[in-house]
C-alpha positions in Angstrom: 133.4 132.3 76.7 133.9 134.5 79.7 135.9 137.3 80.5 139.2 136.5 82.8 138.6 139.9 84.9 135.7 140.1 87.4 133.3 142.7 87.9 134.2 145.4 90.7 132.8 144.7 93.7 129.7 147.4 94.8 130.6 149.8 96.9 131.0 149.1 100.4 131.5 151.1 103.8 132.8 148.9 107.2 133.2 150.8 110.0 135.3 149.4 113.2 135.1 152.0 116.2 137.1 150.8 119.1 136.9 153.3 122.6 138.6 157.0 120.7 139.5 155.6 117.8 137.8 154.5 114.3 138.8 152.8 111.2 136.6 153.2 107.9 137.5 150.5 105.6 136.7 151.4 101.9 136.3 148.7 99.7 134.5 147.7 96.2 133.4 150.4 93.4 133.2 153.9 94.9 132.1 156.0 91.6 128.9 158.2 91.1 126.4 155.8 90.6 127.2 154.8 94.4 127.7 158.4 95.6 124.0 158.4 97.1 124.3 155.5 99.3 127.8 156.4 100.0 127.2 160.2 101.1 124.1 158.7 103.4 126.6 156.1 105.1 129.0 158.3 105.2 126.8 161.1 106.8 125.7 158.9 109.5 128.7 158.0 110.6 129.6 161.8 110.8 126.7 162.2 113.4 128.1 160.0 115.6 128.7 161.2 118.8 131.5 161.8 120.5 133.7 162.0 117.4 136.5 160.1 117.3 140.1 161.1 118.3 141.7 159.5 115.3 139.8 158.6 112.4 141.5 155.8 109.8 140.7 155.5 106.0 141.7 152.3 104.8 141.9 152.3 101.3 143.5 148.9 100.4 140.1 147.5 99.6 139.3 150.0 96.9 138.9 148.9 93.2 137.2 152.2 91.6 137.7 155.8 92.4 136.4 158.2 90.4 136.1 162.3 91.1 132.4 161.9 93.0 133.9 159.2 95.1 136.9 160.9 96.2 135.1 164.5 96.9 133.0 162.3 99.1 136.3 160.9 101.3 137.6 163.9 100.9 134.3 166.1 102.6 134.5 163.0 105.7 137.9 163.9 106.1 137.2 167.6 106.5 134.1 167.0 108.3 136.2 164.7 110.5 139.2 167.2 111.0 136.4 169.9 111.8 135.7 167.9 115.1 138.8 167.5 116.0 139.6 164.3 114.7 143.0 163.3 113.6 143.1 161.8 110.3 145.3 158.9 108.6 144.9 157.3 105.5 146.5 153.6 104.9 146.7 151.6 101.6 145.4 152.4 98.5 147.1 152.4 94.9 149.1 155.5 94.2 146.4 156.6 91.2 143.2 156.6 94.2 145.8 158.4 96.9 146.7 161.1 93.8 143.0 161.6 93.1 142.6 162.3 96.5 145.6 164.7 96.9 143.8 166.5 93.6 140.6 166.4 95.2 141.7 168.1 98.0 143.9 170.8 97.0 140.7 171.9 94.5 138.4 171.5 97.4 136.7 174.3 98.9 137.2 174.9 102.6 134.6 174.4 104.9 132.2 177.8 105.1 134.5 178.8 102.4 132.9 182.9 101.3 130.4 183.1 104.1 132.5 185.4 105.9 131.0 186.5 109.0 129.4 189.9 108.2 131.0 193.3 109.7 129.5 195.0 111.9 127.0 197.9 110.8 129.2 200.9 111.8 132.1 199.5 110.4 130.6 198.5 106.6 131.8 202.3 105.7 135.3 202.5 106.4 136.1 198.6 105.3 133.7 200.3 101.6 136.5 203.1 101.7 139.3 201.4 102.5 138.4 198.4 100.0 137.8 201.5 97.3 141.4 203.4 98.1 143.0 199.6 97.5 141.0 199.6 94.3 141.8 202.9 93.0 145.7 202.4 94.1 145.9 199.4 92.1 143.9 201.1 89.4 146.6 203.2 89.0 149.5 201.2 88.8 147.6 199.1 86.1 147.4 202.6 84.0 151.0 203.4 84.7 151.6 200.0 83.2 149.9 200.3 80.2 151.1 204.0 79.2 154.2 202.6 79.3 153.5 200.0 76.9 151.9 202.1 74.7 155.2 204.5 74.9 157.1 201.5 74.2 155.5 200.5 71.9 155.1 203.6 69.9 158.9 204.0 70.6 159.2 201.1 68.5 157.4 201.9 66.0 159.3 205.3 65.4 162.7 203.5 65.6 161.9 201.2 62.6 161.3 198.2 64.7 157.5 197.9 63.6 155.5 199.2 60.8 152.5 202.0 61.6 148.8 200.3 60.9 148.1 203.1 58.6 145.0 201.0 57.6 143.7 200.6 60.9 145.1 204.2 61.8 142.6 204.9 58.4 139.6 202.4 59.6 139.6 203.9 63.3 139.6 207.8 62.4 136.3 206.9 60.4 134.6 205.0 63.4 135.8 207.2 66.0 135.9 210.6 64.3 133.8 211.0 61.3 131.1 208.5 62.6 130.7 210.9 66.1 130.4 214.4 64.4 126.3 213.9 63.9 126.1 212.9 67.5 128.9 215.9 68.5 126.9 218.6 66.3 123.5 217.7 67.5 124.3 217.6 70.6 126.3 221.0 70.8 123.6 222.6 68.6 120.8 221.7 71.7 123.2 222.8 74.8 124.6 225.9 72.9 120.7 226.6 72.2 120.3 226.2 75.6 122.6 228.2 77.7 122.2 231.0 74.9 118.3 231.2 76.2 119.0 231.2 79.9 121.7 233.7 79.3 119.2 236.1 77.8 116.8 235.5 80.1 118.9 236.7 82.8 120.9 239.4 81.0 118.0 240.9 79.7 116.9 242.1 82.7 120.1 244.6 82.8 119.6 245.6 79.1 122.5 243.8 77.7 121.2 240.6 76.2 123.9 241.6 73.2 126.6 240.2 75.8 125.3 236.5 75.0 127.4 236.7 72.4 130.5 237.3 74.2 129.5 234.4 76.7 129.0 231.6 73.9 132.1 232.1 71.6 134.2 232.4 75.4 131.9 229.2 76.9 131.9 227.3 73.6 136.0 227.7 72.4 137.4 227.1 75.8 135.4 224.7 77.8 131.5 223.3 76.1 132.6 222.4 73.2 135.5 220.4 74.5 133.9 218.6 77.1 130.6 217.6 75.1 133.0 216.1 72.2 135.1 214.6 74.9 131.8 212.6 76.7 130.1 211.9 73.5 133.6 210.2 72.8 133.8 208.6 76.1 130.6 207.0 75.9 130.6 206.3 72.2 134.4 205.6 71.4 135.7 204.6 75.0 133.2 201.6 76.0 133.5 200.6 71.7 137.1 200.1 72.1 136.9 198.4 75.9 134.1 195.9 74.1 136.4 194.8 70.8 139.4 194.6 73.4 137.7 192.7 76.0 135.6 190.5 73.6 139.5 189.8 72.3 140.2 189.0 75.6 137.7 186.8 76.2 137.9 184.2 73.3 142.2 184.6 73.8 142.8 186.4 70.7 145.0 188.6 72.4 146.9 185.8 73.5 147.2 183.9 69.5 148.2 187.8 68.8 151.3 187.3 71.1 152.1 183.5 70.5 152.3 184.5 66.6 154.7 187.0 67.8 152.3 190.2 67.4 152.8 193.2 69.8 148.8 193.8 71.1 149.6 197.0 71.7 151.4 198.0 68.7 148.5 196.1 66.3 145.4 197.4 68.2 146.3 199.9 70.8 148.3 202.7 68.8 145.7 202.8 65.8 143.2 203.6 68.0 145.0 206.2 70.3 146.3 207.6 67.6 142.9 208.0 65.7 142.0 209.4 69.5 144.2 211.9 69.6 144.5 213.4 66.2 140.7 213.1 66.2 139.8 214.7 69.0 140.7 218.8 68.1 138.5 218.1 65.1 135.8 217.0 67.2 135.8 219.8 69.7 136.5 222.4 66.8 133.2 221.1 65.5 131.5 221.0 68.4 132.4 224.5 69.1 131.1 225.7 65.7 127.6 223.6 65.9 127.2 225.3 69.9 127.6 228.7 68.3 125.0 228.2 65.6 122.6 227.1 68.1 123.2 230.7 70.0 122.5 231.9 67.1 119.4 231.0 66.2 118.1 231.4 69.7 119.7 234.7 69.7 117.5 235.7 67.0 114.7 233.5 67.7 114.7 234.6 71.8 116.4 237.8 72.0 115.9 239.5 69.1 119.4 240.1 67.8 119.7 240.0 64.2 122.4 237.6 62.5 124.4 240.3 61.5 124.6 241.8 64.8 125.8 238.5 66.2 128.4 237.8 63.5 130.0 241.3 63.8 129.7 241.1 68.0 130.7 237.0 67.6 134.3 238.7 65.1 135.0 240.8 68.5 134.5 238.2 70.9 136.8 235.9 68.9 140.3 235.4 69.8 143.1 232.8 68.9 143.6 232.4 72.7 140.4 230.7 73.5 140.6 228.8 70.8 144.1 227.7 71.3 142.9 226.6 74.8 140.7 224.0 73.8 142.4 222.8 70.8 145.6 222.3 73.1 143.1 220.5 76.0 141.5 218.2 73.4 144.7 215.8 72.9 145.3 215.2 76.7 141.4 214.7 76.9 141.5 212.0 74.0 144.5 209.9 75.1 143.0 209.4 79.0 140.0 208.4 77.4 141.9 206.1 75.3 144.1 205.1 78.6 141.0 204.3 80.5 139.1 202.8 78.3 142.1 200.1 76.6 143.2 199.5 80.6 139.5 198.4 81.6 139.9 196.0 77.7 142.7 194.4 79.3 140.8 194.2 82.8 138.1 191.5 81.2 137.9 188.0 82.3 136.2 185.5 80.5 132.6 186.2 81.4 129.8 188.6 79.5 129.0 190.2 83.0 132.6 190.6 83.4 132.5 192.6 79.9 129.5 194.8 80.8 131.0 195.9 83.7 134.1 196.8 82.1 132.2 198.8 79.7 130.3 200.4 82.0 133.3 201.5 84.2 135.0 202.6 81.3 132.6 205.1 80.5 132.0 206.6 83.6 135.7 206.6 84.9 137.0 208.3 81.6 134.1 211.2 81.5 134.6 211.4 85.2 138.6 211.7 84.8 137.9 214.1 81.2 135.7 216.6 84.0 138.7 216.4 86.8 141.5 217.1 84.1 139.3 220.2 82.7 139.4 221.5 85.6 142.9 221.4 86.6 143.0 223.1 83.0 140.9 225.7 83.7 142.6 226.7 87.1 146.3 226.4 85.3 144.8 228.7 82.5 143.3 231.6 85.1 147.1 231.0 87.2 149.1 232.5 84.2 146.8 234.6 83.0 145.7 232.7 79.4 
């Protein structure tokens, strides 16, 4: 018993050139096990010379069209329209002339991002203008997300959403408690280490006791600050740009909002939160481990006894030096905490698009924690604190 429906035809390729114009009458089963023979016919007929002024594809002969067979009418078409050719299209079901439309709306353009290159003395200004754009737009993206974050903490202290307190709990230990080994070590070696080249240099005037004045001033107010705030940056900051943008990338964030989740009230306040409280603890500490390093090179290198250091170190104290880093430390947490959620929410859907997130995370917010310790320090000197 045989089947009432034939077998498709092969594919076929008739071409009628009369004077200026030409007709290419399609015809039989043009799917991807006939692309090769097709894209050959096809191709020859494109290096025909001269090219036609109006090219015609007849389609009413067609009994197949899948994707590969319309990207290759499609590419004639362009190639056609390239030389000038004007192009018309007759017969054809509607479901070939809609595969075609598809086709060609998704198609590349000819050349399409081989963009003729600029020339050499130009590459630095179209460089600076392209990185003004970015950093404009930059901008605007963190205005955007400090306001969610203020709406949505203003929510949360209205009534209309309960505080993580878990996750508050769950990021003070990975942010805080996990960085002060990292914080103390690393103040204990720079205090150590600006203690000795004070001496070395202060010695030679006879007043090597002065070191002491120059690591409780150095350390309170500025060293111990910024060395918590880059060990945070680099630790905390990309930590929180990889969970976010991992999040991004396999659409969690978005199930988060379909279920009717605020993103930033779930996973953005715990964390700036735990930033901020966090982050006068870890400069506090960081200030206390840089001092203990001056003091053991202070003995070790300069030969000044403990207690001499301790009673000069009770002088040198004050609660305004103090009081300037501790009131530094939150501003320096929650642009870290800015930056890096803003570059989360930057991700794609692509590891190498998650790297360099991570990467420019880290080295915006520690270059942004440096700039804002400045303008610190000059408002400080301006009225006198």
């Amino acid at each position: 018993m045989t089947s009432g429906t034939a077998d498709p035809a092969p594919a076929r390729l008739d071409i009628d050139r009369t004077g200026q114009t030409a007709t290419l009458r399609l015809s039989g089963r043009w799917t991807g096990d006939e692309a090769r023979g097709l894209e050959r016919a096809l191709a020859d007929f494109s290096r025909q010379t001269p090219a036609p002024s109006r090219l015609t594809f007849e389609l009413s002969g067609l009994d197949e069209l899948d994707t590969a067979g319309a990207w290759l009418v499609v590419a004639a078409q362009n190639a056609a329209a390239a030389s000038g050719s004007e192009i018309a299209i007759t017969g054809g079901k509607p479901a070939h002339l809609e595969l075609l439309k598809r086709v060609a709306a998704n198609r590349p353009a000819p050349d399409a991002g081989r963009a003729k290159p600029l020339p050499l003395l130009i590459r630095p200004f179209d460089a600076l203008g392209r990185a003004i754009v970015e950093a404009l737009a930059d901008t605007v993206r963190l205005a955007a997300v400090l306001g969610q974050i203020l709406a949505a903490l203003g929510a949360t202290l209205v009534g209309r959403g309960a505080f993580r307190f878990t996750a508050f709990v769950n990021q003070f230990d990975l942010i805080v408690f996990r960085s002060v080994p990292i914080v103390v070590l690393i103040s204990l070696v720079v205090g150590a280490i600006i203690t000795q080249q004070t001496i070395l240099q202060l010695a030679n005037f006879g007043v090597a006791v002065y070191v002491v004045d120059l690591a409780a001033i150095l350390m309170l107010r500025e060293v111990g600050l910024l060395l918590a705030a880059i060990m945070v940056a680099g630790r905390s900051g990309s930590a929180i740009t990889a969970e976010i943008g991992s999040m991004r990338m396999r659409e969690e964030i978005d199930a988060l909002s379909v279920m009717g989740v605020d993103p930033y009230r779930a996973l953005v306040l715990p964390r700036m939160a735990a930033l901020v409280l966090g982050m006068p603890l870890l400069a506090f500490i960081a200030s206390l481990a840089g001092l203990a390093g001056a003091a053991i090179v202070a003995r070790v290198y300069g030969d000044i006894p403990l207690g001499i250091f301790f009673d000069r170190l009770q002088d040198a104290l004050s609660m305004q030096s103090l009081l300037v880093g501790m009131i530094k430390a939150p501003f320096m947490a929650f642009i870290i905490g800015l930056v890096a959620i803003n570059e989360g929410f930057k991700v794609k859907g692509s590891a190498e698009s998650l790297g360099r997130r991570t990467t420019a995370s880290v080295v915006r917010a520690i270059f942004l924690v440096i700039v804002v310790d400045g303008l610190f320090a000059v408002f400080f000197a301006a009225i006198g604190y």
